[in-house]
C-alpha positions as CSV (number, residue, x, y, z in Angstrom):
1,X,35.6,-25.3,58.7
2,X,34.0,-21.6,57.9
3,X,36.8,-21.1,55.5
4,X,36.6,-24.7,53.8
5,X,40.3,-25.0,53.8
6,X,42.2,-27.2,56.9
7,X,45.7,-26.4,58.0
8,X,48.3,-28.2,59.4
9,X,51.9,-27.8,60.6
10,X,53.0,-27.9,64.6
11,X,51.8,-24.3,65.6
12,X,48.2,-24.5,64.3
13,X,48.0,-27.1,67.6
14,X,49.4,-24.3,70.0
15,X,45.6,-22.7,70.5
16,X,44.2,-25.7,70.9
17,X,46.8,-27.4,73.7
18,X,46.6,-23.6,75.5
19,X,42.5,-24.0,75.6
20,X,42.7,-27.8,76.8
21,X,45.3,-26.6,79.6
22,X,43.0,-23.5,80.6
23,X,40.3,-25.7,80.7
24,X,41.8,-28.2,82.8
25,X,43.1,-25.6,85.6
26,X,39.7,-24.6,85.6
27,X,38.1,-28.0,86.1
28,X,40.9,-29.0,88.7
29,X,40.7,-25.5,90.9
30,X,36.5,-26.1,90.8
31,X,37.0,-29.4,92.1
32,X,39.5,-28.4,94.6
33,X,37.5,-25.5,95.8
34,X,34.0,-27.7,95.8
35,X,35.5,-30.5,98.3
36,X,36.9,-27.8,100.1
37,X,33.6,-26.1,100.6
38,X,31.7,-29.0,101.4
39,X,34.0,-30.5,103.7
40,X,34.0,-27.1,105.9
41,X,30.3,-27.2,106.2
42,X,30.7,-30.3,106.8
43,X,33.1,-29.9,109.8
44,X,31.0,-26.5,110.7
45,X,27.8,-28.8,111.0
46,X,29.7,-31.6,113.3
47,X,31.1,-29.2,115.5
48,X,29.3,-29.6,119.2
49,X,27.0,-26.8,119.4
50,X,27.3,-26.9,123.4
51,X,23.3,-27.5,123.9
52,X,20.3,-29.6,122.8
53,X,18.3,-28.0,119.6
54,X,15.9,-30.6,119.8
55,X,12.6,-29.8,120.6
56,X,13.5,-26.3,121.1
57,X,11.6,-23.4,119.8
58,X,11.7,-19.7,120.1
59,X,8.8,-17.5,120.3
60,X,9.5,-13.3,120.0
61,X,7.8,-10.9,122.5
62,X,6.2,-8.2,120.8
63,X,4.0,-7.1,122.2
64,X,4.5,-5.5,126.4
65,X,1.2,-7.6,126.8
66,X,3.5,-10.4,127.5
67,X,6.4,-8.8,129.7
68,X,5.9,-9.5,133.5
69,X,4.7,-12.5,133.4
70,X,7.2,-14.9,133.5
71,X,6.1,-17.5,136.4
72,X,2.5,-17.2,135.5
73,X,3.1,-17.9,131.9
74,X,5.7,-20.9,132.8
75,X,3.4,-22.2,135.4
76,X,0.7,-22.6,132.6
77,X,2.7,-23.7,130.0
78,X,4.3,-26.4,132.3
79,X,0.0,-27.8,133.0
80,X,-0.2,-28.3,129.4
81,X,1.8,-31.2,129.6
82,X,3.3,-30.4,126.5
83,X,6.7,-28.7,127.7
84,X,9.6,-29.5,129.7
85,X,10.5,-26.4,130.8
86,X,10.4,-22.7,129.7
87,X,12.9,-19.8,129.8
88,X,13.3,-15.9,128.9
89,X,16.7,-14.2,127.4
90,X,18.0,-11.2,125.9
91,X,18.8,-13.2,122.5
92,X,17.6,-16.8,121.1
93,X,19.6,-19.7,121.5
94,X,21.2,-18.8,117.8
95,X,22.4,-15.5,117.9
96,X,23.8,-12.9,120.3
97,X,22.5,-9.1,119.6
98,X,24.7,-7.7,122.8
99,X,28.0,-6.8,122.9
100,X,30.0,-4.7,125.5
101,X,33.1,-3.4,127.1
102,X,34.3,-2.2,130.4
103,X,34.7,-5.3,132.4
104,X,37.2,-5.8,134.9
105,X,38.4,-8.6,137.1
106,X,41.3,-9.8,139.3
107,X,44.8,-10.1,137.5
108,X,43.5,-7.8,134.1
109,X,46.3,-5.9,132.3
110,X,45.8,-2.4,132.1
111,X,46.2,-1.8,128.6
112,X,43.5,-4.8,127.9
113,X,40.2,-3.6,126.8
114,X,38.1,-6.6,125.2
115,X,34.2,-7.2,123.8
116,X,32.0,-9.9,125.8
117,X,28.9,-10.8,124.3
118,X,26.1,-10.5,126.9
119,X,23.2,-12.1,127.5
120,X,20.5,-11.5,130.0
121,X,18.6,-14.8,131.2
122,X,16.1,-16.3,133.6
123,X,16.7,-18.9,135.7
124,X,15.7,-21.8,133.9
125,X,17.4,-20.8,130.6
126,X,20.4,-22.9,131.0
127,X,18.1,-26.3,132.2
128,X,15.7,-25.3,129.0
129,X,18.3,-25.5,126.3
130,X,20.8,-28.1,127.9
131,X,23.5,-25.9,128.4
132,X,26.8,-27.8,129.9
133,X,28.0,-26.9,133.1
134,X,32.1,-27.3,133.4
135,X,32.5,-25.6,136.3
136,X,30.3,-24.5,139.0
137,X,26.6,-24.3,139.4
138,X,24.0,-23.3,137.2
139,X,21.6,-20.4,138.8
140,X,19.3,-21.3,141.3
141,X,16.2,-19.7,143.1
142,X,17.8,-21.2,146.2
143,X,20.4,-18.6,146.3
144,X,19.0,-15.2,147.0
145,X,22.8,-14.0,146.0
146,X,22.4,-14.9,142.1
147,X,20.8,-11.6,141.3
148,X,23.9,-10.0,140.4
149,X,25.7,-13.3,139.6
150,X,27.4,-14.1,136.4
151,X,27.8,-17.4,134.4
152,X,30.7,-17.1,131.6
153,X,31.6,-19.5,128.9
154,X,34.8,-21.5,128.8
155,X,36.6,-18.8,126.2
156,X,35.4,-16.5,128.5
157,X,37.3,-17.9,131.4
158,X,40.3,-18.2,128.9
159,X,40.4,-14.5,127.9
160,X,40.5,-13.4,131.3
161,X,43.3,-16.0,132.7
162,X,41.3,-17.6,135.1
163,X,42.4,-20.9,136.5
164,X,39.4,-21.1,138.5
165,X,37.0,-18.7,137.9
166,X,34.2,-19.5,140.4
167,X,33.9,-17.5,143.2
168,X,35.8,-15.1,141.6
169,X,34.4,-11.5,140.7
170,X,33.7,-9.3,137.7
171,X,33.2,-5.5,138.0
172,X,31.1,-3.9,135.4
173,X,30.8,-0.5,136.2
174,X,30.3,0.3,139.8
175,X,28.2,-3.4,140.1
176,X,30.5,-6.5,141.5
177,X,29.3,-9.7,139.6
178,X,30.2,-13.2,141.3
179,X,31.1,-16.0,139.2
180,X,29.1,-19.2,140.3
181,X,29.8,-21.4,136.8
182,X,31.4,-21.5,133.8
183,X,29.7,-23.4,131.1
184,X,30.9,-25.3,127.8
185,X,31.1,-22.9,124.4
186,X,28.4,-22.8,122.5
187,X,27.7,-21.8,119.1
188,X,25.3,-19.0,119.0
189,X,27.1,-17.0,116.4
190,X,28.7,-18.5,113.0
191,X,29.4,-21.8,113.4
192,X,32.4,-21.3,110.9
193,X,34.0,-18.8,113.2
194,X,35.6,-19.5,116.8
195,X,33.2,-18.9,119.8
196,X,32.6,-15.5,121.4
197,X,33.8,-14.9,124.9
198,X,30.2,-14.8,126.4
199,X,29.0,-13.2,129.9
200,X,25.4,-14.5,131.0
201,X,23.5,-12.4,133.5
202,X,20.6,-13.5,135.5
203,X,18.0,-10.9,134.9
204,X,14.4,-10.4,134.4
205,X,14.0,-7.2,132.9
206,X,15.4,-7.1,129.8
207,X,14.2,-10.0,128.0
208,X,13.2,-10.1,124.4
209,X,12.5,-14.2,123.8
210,X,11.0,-17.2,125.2
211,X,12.9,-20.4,124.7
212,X,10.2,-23.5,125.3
213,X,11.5,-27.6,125.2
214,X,8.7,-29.6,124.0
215,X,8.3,-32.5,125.4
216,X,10.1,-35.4,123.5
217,X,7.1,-37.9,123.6
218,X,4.7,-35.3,122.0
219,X,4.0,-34.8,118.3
220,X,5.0,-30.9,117.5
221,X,1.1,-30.6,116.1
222,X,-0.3,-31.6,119.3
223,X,2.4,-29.7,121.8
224,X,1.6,-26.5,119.6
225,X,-1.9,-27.4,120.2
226,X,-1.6,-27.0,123.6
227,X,0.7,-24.0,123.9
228,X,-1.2,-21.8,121.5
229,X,-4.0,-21.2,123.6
230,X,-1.4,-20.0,126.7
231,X,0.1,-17.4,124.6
232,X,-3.2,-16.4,123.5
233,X,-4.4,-15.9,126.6
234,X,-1.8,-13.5,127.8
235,X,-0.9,-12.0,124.5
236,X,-4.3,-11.7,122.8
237,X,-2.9,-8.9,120.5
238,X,-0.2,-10.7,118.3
239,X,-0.6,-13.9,116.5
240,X,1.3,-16.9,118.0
241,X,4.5,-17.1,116.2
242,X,7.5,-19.7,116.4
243,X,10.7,-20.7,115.4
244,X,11.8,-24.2,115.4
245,X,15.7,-23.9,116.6
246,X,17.2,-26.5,114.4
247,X,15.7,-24.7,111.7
248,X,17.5,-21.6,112.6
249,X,20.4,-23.5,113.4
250,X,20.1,-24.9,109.5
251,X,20.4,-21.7,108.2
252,X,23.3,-20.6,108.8
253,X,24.9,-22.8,106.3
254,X,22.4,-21.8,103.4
255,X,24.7,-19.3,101.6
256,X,27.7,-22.0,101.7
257,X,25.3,-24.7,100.4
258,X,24.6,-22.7,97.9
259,X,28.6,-22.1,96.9
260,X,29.0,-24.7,96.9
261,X,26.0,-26.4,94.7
262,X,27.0,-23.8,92.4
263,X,30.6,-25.1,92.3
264,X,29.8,-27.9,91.6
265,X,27.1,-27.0,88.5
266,X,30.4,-25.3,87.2
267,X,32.6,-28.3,87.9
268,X,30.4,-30.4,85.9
269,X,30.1,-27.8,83.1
């Protein structure tokens, strides 16, 4: 058209049947690769997560204001009317910051040296996020023994060729740990990667997070209401700050909602 002349002849067509195929394989592999995205978040997001997000929310301590006072702060949050129940741990339900090595138990091959995750909980955590109990028994203040018990998750139990792990015992160190339960995997990590074999100790020193179920009947505005003024009480130095679970949980499949979105703009380009 520049040139104000028009060829013709068979191999004038060649670049423009080479474009149309490139642009073709283009279009098809964007296509492909959006369904394939989507449909893996989509299986990601279906996948059981193991407990109840709803209602949960996970509030940071800070400040050593609010270390130490576990039963005192439950006790008042549980008056409020506006919570279920109320537990401390080492990581929020969502992620696990602990790894370690050096475990042994009964039938362990020498030459085996694994990573657990590890997470240090009160004894309500597993009744405050609806953990599932396969196996076993959840902690209890009834036995005076769970101090130095353990509760592992089901790939847990299946990394260390357990048929039936309760009862049986886990050396860390010098310190023995019983194992009274095993519970159902949960999905603390990615949800697009397989679930880490994950050793729960009952402790009360080491906690970093309060976990808090609202209570289902209760707007969030008025339950917020009401648990403010607890946490103000006994943490009068740092602003009461939250984190709605579900909205961490949601999160995590940001960046591939965003590949994909972005395949798609390209696809339809």
């Amino acid at each position: 058209v520049l040139k104000g002349a028009f060829h013709t002849g068979s191999l004038v067509t060649i670049p423009r049947k080479i474009l149309v195929i490139i642009q073709f394989s283009i279009s098809v592999t964007l296509i492909t690769g959006t369904i394939i995205v989507f449909r893996q978040i989509q299986h990601a997001k279906n996948r059981p997560a193991g407990y109840n997000r709803d209602g949960l929310i996970t509030i940071e301590m800070n400040t050593p204001e609010i270390s130490g006072h576990y039963n005192a702060i439950r006790n008042e949050l549980l008056q409020t009317g506006a919570v279920d129940d109320m537990a401390e741990s080492s990581s929020d339900a969502t992620h696990i910051y602990n790894t370690n090595n050096g475990f042994e138990w009964k039938g362990k091959a020498p030459d085996m040296e694994m990573m657990f995750s590890t997470v240090d909980v009160t004894h309500d955590f597993g009744k405050t996020i609806g953990w599932e109990m396969k196996s076993g028994r959840d902690f209890s203040r009834s036995y005076a023994t769970d101090t130095g018990s353990v509760i592992i998750n089901e790939t847990a139990a299946k990394l260390m060729g357990l048929q039936d792990p309760v009862g049986e015992t886990i050396r860390w160190g010098k310190s023995p740990h019983p194992i009274v339960g095993v519970v159902k995997d949960m999905i603390t990590g990615s949800p697009y990667k397989t679930v880490e074999p994950t050793i729960f100790f009952l402790r009360y020193d080491r906690e970093n997070y309060i976990t808090i179920r609202i209570h289902p009947f209760l707007p969030f505005r008025e339950a917020l209401a009401r648990i403010a003024p607890v946490f103000e009480k006994f943490n009068p130095a740092s602003p009461f700050i939250y984190t709605f679970v579900n909205e961490a949980y949601a999160r995590k499949f940001y960046d591939g909602e965003r590949l994909g979105y972005l395949a798609t703009t390209l696809t339809l380009l």
